[in-house]
Biopython code that builds the backbone (N, CA, C, O; Angstrom):
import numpy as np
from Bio.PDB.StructureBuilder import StructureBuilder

atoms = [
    (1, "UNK", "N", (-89.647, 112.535, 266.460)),
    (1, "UNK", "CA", (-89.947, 112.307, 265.071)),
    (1, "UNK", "C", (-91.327, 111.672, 264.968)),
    (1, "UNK", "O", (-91.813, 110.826, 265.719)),
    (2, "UNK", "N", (-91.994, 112.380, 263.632)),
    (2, "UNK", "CA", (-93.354, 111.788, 263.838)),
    (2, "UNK", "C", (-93.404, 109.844, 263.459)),
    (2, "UNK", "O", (-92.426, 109.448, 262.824)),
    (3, "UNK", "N", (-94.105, 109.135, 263.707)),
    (3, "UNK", "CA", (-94.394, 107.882, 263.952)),
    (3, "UNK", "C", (-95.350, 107.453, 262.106)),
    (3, "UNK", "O", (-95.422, 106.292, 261.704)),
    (4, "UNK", "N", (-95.938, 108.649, 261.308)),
    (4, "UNK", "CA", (-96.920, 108.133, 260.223)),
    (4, "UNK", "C", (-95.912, 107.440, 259.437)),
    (4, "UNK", "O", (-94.814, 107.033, 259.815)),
    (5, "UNK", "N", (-96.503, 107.358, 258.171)),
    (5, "UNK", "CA", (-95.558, 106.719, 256.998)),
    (5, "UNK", "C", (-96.078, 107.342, 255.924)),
    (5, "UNK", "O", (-96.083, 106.853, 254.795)),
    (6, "UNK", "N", (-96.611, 108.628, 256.277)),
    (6, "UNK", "CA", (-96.985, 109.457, 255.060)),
    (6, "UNK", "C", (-96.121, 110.058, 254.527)),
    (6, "UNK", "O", (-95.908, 111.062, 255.206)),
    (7, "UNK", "N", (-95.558, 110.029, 253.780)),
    (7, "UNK", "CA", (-94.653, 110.822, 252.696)),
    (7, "UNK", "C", (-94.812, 112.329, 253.210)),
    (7, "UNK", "O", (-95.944, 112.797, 253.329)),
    (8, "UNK", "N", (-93.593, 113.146, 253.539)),
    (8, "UNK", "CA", (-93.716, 114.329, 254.297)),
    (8, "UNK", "C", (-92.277, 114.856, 253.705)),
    (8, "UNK", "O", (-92.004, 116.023, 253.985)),
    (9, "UNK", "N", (-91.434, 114.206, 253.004)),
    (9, "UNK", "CA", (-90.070, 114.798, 253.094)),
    (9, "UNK", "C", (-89.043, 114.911, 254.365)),
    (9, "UNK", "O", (-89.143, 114.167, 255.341)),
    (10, "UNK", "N", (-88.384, 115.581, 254.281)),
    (10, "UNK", "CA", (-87.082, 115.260, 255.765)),
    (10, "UNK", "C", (-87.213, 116.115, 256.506)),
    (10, "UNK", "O", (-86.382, 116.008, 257.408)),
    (11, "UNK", "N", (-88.080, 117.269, 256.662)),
    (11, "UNK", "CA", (-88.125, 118.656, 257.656)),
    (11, "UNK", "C", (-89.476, 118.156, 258.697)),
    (11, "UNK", "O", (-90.676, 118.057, 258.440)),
    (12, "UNK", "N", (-88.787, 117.929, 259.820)),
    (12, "UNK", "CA", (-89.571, 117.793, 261.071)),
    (12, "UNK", "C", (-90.838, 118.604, 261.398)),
    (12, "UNK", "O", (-92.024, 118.343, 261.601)),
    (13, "UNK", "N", (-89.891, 119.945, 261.349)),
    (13, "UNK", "CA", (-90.586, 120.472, 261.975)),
    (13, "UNK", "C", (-90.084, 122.022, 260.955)),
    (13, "UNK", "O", (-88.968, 122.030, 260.434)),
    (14, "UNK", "N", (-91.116, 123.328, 260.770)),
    (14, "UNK", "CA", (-90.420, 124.679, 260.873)),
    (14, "UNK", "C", (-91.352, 125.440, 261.702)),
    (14, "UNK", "O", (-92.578, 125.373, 261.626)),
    (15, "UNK", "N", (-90.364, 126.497, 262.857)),
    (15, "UNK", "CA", (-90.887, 127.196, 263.374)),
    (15, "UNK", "C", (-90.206, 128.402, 263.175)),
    (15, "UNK", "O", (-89.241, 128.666, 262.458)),
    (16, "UNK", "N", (-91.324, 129.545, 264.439)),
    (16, "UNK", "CA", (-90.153, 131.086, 264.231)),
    (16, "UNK", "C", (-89.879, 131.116, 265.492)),
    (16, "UNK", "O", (-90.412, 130.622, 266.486)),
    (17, "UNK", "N", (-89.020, 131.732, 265.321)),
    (17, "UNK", "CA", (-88.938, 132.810, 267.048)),
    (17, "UNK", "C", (-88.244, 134.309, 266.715)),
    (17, "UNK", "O", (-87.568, 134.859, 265.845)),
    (18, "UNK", "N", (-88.848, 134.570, 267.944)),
    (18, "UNK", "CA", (-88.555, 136.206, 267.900)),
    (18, "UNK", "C", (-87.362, 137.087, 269.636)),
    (18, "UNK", "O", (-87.457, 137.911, 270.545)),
    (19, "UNK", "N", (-86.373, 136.046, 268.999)),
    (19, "UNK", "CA", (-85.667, 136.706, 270.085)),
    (19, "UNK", "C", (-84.873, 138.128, 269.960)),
    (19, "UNK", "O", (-84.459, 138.587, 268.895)),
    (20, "UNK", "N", (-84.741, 138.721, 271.193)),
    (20, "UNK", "CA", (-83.972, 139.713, 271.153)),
    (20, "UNK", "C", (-82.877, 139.961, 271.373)),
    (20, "UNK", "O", (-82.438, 139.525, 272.438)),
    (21, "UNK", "N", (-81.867, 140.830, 270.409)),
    (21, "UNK", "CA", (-80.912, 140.727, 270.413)),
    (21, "UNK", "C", (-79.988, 142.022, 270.042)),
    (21, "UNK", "O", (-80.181, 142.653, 269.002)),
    (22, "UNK", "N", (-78.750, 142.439, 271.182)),
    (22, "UNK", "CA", (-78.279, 143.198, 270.581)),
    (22, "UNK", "C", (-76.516, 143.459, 270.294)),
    (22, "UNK", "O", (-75.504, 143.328, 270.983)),
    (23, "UNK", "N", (-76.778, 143.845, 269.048)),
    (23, "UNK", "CA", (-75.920, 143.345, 267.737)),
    (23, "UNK", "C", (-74.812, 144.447, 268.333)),
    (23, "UNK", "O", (-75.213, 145.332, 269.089)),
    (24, "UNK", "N", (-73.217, 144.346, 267.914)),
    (24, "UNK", "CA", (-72.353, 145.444, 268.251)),
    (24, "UNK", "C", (-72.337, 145.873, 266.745)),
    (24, "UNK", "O", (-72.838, 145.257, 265.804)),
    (25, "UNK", "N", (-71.509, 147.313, 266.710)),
    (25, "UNK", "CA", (-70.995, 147.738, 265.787)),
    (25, "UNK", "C", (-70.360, 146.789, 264.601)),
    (25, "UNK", "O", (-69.912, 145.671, 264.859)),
    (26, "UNK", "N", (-70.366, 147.312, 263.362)),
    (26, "UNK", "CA", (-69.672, 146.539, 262.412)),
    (26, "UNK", "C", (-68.932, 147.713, 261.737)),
    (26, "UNK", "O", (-69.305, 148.865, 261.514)),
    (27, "UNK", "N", (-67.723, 147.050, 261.470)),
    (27, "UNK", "CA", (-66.947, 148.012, 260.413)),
    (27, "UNK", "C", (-67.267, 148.427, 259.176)),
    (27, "UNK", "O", (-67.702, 147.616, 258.358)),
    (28, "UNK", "N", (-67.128, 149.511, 258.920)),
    (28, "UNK", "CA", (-67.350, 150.065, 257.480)),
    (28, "UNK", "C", (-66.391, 148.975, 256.317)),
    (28, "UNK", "O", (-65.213, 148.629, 256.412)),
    (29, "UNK", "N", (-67.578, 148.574, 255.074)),
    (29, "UNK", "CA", (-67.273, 147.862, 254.187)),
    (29, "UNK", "C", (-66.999, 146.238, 254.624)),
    (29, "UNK", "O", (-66.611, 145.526, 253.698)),
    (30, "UNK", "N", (-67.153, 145.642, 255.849)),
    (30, "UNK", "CA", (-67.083, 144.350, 255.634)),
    (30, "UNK", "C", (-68.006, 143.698, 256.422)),
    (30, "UNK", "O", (-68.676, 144.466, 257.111)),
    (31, "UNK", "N", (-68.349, 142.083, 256.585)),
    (31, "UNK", "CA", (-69.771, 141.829, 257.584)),
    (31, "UNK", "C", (-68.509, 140.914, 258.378)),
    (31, "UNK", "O", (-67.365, 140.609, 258.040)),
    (32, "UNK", "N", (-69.310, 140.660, 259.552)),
    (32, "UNK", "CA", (-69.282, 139.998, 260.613)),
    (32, "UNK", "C", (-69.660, 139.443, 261.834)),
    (32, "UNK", "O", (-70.270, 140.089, 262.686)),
    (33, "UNK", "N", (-69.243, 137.971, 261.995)),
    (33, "UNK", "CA", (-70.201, 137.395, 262.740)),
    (33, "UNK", "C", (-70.988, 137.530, 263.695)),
    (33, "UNK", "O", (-70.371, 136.866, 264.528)),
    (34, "UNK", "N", (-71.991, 137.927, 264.278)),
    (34, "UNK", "CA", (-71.948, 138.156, 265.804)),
    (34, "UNK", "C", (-72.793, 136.933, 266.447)),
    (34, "UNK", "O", (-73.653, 136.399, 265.747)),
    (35, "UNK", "N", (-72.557, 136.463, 267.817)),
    (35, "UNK", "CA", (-73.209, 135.450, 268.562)),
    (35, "UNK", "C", (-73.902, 135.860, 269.628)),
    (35, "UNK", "O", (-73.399, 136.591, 270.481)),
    (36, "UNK", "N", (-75.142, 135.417, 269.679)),
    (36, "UNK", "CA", (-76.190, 135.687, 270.766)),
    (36, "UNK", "C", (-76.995, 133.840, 271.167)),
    (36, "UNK", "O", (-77.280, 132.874, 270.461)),
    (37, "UNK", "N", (-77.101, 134.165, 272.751)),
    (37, "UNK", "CA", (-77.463, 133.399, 273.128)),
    (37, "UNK", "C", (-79.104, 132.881, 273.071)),
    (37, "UNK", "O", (-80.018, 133.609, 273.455)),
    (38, "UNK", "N", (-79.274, 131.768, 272.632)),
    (38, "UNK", "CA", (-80.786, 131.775, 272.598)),
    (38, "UNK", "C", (-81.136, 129.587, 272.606)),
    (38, "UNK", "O", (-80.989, 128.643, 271.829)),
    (39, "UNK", "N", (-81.577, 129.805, 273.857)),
    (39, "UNK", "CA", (-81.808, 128.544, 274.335)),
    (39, "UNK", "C", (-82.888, 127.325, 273.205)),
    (39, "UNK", "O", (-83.934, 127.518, 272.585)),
    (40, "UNK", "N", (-82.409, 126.662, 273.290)),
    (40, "UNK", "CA", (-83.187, 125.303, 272.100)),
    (40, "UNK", "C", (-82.607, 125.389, 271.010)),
    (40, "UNK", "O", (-83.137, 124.700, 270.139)),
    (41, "UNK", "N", (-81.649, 126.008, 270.670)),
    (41, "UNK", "CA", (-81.235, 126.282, 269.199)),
    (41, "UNK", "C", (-80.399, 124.700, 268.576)),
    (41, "UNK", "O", (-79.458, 124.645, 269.368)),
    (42, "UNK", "N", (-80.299, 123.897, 267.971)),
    (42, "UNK", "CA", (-79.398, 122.787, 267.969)),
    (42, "UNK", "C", (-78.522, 123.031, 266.804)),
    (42, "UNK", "O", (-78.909, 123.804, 265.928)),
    (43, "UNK", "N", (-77.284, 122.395, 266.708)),
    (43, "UNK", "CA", (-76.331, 122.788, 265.900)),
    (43, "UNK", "C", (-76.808, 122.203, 264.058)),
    (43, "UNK", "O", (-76.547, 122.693, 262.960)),
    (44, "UNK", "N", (-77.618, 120.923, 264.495)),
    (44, "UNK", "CA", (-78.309, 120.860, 263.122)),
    (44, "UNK", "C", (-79.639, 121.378, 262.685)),
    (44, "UNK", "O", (-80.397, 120.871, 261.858)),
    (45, "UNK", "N", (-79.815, 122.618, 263.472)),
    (45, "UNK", "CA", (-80.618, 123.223, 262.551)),
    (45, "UNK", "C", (-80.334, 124.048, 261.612)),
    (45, "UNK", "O", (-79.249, 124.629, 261.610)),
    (46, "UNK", "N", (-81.488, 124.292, 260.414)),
    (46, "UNK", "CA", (-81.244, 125.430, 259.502)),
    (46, "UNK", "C", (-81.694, 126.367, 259.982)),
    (46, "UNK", "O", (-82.819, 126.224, 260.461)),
    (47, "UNK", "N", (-81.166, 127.475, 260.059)),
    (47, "UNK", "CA", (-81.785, 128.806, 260.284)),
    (47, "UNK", "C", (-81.396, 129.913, 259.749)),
    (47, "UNK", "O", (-80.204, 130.215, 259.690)),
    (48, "UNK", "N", (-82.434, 130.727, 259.248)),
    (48, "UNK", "CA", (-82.448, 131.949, 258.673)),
    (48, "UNK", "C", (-83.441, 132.920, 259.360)),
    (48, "UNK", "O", (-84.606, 132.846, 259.750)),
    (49, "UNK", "N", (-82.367, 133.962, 259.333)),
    (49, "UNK", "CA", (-83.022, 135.190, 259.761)),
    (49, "UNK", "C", (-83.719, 135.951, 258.870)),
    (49, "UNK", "O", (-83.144, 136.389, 257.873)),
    (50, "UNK", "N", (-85.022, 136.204, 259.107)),
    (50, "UNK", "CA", (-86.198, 136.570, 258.059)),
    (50, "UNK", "C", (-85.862, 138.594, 258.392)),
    (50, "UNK", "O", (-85.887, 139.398, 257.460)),
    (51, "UNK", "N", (-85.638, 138.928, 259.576)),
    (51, "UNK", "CA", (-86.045, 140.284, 259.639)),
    (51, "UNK", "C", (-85.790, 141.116, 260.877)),
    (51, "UNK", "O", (-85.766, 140.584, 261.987)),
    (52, "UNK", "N", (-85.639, 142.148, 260.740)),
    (52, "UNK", "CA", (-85.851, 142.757, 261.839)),
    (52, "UNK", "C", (-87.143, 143.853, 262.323)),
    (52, "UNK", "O", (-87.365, 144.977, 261.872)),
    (53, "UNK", "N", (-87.840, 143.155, 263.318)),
    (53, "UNK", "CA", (-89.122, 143.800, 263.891)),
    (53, "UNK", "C", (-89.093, 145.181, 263.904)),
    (53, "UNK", "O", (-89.375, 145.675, 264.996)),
    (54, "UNK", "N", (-88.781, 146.106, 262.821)),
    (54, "UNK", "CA", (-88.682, 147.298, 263.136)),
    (54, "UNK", "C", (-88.055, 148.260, 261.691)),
    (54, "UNK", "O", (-88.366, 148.058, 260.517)),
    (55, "UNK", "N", (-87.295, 149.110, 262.115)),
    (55, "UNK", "CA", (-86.465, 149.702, 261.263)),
    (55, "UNK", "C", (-84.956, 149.476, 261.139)),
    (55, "UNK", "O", (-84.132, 150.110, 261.798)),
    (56, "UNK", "N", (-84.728, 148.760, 260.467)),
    (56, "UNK", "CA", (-82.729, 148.098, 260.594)),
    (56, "UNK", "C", (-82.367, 149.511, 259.999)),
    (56, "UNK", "O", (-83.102, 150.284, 259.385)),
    (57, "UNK", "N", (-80.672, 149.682, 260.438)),
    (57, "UNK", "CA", (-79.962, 150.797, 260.180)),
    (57, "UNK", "C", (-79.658, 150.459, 259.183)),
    (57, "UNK", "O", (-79.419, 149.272, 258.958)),
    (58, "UNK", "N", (-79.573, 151.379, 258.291)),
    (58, "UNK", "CA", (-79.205, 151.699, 256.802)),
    (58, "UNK", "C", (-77.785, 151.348, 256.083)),
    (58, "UNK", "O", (-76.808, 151.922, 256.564)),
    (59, "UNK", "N", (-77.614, 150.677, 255.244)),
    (59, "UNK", "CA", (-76.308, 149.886, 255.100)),
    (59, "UNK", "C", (-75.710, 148.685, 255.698)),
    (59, "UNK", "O", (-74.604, 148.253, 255.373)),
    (60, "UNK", "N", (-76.697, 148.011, 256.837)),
    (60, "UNK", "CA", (-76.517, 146.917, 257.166)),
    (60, "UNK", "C", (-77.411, 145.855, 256.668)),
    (60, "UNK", "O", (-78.611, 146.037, 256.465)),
    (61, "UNK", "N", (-76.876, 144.891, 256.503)),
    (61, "UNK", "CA", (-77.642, 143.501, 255.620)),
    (61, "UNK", "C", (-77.153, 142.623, 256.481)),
    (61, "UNK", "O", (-76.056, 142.642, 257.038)),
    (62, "UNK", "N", (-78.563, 141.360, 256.623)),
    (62, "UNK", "CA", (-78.195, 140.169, 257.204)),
    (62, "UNK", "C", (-77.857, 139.054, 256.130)),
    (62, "UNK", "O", (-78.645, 138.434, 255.416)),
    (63, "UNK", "N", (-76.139, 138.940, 256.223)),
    (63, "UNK", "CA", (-75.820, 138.095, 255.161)),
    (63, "UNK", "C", (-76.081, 136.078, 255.197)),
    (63, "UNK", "O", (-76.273, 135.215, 254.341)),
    (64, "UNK", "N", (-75.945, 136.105, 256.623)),
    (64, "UNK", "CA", (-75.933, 134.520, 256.853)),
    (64, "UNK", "C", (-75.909, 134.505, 258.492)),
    (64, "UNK", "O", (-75.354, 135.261, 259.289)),
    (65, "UNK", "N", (-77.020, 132.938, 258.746)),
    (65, "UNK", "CA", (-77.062, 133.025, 259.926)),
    (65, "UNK", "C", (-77.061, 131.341, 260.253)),
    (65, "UNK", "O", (-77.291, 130.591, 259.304)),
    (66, "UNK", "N", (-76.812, 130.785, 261.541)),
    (66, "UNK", "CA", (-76.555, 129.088, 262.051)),
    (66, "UNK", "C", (-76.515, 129.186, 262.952)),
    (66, "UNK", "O", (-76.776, 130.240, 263.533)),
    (67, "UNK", "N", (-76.055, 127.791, 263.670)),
    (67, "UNK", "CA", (-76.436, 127.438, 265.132)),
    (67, "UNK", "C", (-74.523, 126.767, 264.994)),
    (67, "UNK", "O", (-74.450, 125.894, 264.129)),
    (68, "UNK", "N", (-73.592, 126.973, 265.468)),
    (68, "UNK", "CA", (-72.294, 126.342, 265.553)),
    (68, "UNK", "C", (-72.370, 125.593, 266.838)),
    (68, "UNK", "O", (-72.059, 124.402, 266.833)),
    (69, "UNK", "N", (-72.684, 126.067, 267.740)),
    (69, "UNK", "CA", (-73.298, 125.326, 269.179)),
    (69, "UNK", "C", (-74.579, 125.418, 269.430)),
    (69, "UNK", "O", (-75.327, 126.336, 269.093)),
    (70, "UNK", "N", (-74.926, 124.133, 270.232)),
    (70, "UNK", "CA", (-75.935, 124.755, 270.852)),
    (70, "UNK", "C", (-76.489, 125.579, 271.625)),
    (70, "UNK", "O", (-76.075, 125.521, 272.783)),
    (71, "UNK", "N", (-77.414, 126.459, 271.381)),
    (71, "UNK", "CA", (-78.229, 127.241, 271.946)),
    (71, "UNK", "C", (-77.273, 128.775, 271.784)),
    (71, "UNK", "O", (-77.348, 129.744, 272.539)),
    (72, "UNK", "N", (-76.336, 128.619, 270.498)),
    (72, "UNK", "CA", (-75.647, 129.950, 270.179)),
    (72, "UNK", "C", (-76.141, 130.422, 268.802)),
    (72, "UNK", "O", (-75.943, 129.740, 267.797)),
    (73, "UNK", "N", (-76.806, 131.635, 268.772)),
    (73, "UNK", "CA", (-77.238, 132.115, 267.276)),
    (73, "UNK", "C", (-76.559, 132.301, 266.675)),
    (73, "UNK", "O", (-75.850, 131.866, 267.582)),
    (74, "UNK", "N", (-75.653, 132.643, 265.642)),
    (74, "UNK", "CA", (-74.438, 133.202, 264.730)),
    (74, "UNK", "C", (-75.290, 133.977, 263.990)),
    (74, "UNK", "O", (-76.289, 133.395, 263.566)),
    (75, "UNK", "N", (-75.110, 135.580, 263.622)),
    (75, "UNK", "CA", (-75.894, 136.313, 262.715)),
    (75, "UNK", "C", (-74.176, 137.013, 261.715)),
    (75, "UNK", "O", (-73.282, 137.555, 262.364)),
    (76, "UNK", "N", (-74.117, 136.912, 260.859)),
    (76, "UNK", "CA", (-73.219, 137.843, 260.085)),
    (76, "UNK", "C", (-73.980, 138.815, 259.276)),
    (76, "UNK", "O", (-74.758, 138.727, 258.327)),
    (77, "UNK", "N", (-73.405, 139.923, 260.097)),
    (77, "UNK", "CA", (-74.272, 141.084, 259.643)),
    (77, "UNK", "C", (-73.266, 141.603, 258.488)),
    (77, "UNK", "O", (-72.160, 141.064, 258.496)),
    (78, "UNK", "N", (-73.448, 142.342, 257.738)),
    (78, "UNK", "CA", (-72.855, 142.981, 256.227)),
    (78, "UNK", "C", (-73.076, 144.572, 256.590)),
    (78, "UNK", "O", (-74.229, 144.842, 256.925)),
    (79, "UNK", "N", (-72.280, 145.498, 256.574)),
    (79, "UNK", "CA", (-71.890, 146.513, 256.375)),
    (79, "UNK", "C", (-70.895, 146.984, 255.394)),
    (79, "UNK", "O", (-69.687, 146.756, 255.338)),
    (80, "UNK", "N", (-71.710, 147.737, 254.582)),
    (80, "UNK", "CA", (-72.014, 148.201, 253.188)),
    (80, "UNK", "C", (-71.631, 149.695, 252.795)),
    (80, "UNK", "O", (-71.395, 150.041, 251.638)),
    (81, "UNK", "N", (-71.598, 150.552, 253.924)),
    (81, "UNK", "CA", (-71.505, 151.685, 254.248)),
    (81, "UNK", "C", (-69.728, 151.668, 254.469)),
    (81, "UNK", "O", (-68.847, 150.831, 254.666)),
    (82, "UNK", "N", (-69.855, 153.156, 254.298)),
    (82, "UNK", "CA", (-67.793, 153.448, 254.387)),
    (82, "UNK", "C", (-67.493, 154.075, 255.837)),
    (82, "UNK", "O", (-66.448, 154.595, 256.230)),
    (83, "UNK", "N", (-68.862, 153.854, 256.608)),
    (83, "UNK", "CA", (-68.637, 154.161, 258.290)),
    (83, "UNK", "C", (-69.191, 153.281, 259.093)),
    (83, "UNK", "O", (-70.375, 153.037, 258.859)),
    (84, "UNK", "N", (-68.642, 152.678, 260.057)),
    (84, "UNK", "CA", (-68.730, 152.044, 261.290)),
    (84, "UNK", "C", (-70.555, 152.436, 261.515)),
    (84, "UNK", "O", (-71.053, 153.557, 261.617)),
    (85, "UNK", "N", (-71.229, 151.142, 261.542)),
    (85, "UNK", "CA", (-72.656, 151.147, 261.709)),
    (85, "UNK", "C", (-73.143, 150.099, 262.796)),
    (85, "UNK", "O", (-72.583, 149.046, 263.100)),
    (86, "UNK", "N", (-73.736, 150.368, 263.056)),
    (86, "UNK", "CA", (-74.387, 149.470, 264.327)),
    (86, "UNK", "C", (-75.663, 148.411, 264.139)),
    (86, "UNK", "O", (-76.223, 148.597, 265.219)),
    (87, "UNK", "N", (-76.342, 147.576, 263.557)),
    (87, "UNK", "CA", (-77.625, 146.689, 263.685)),
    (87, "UNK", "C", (-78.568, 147.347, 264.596)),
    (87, "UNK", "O", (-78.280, 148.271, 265.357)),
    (88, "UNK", "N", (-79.455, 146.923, 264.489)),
    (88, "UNK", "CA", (-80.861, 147.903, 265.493)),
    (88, "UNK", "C", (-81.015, 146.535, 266.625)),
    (88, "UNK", "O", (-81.340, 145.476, 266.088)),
    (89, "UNK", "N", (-80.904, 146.521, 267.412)),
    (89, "UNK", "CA", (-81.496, 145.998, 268.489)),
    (89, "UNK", "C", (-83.013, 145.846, 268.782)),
    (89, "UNK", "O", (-83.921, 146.674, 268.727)),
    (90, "UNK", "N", (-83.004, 144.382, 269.148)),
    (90, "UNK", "CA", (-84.464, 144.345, 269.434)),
    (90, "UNK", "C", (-85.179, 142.758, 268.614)),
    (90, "UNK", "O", (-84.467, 141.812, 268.276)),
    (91, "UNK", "N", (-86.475, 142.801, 268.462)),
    (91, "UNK", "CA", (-86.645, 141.344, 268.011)),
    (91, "UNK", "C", (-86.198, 141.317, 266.323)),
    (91, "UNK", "O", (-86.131, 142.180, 265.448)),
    (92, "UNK", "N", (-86.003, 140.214, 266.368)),
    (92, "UNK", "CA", (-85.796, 139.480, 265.139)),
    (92, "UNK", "C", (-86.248, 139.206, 265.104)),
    (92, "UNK", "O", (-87.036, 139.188, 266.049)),
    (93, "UNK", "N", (-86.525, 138.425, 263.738)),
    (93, "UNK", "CA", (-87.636, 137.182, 263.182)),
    (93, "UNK", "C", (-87.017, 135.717, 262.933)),
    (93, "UNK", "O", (-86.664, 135.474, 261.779)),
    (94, "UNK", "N", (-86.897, 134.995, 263.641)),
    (94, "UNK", "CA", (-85.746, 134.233, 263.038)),
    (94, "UNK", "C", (-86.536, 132.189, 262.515)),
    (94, "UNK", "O", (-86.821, 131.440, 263.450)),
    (95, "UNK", "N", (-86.685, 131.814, 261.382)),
    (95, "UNK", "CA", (-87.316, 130.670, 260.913)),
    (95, "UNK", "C", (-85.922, 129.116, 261.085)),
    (95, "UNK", "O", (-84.853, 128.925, 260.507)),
    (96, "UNK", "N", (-86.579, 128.425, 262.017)),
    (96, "UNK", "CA", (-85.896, 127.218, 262.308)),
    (96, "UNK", "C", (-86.433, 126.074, 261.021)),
    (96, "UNK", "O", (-87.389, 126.596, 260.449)),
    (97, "UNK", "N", (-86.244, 125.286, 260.673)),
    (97, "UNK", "CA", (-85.976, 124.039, 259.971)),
    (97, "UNK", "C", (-85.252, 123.293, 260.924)),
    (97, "UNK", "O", (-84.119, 123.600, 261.294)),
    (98, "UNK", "N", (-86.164, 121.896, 261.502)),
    (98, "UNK", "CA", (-85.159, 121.217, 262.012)),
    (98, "UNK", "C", (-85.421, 119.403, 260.965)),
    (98, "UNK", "O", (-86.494, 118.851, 260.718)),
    (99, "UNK", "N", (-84.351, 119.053, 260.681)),
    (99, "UNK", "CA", (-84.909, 118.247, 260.154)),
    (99, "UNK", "C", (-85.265, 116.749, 260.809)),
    (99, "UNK", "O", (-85.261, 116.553, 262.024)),
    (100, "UNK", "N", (-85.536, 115.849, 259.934)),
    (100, "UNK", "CA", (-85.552, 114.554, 260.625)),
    (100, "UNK", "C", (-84.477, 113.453, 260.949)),
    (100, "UNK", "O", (-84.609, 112.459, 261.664)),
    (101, "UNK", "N", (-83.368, 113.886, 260.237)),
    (101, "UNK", "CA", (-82.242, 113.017, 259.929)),
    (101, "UNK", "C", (-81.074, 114.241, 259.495)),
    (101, "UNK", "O", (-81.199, 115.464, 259.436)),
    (102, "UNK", "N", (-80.153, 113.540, 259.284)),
    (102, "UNK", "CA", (-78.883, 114.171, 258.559)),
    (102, "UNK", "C", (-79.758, 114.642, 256.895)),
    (102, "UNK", "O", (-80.605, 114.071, 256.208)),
    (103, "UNK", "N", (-79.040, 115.903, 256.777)),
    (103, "UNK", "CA", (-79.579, 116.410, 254.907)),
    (103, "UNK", "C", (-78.696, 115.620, 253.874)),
    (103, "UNK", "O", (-77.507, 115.301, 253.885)),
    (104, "UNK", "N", (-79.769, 115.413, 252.931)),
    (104, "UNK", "CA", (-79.159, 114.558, 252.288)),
    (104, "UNK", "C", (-78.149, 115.201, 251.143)),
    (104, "UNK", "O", (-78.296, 116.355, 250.742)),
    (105, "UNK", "N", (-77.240, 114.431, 250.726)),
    (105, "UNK", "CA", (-76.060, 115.680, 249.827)),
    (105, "UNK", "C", (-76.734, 115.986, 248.253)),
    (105, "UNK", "O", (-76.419, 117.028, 247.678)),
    (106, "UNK", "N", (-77.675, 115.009, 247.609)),
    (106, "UNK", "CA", (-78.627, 115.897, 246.814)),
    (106, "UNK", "C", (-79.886, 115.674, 246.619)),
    (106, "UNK", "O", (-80.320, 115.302, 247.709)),
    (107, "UNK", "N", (-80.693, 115.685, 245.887)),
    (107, "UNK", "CA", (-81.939, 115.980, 245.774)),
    (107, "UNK", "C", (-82.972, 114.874, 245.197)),
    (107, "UNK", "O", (-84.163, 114.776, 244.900)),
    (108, "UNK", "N", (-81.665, 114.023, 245.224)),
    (108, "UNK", "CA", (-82.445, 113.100, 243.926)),
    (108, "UNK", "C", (-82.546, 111.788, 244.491)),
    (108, "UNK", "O", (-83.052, 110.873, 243.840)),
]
sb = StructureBuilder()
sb.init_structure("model")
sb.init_model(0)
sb.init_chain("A")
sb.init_seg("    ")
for serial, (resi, resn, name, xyz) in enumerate(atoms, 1):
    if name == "N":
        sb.init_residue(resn, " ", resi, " ")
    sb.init_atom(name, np.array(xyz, "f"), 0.0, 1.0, " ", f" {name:<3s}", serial, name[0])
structure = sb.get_structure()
């Protein structure tokens, strides 16, 4: 944690990374979780997955993504389509938030 006393708000730090990853099949019409391994990840970070480096298969959406353990990605992919579809393999884009402390419960 940084040491100033400049007014900065509670986010440490945000970075990206671009790990690779490959996703299994998802069923037609519902999303689900999938876990990939990716080292430094901590369970209190925020993370969202910005993208996939490429062309994602058609009818899949990245609905929500976290860290439940460490150094485990959680991606819930969304399949939208009325047939069994697969995620594209390969890099992601994925934006960390780690903060400085516990988040606070509101804003004020």
């Amino acid at each position: 944690m940084s040491s100033t006393t400049i007014t900065r708000g509670n986010s440490h730090e945000t970075f990206y990374i671009t790990p690779s990853i490959t996703p299994a099949a998802v069923a037609a019409n519902i999303s689900a979780a999938q876990t990939f391994s990716v080292a430094g990840l901590q369970t209190t970070d925020i993370v969202s997955v910005i993208g996939y480096n490429g062309t994602q298969t058609a009818g899949i959406a990245i609905a929500e993504a976290d860290c439940l353990t460490a150094g485990v990605l959680s991606v819930q992919f969304a399949n939208v389509t009325t047939a069994s579809a697969t995620p594209s393999s390969g890099a992601y884009t994925i934006q960390i938030t780690r903060l400085e402390g516990p988040a606070p419960v509101t804003a004020v």
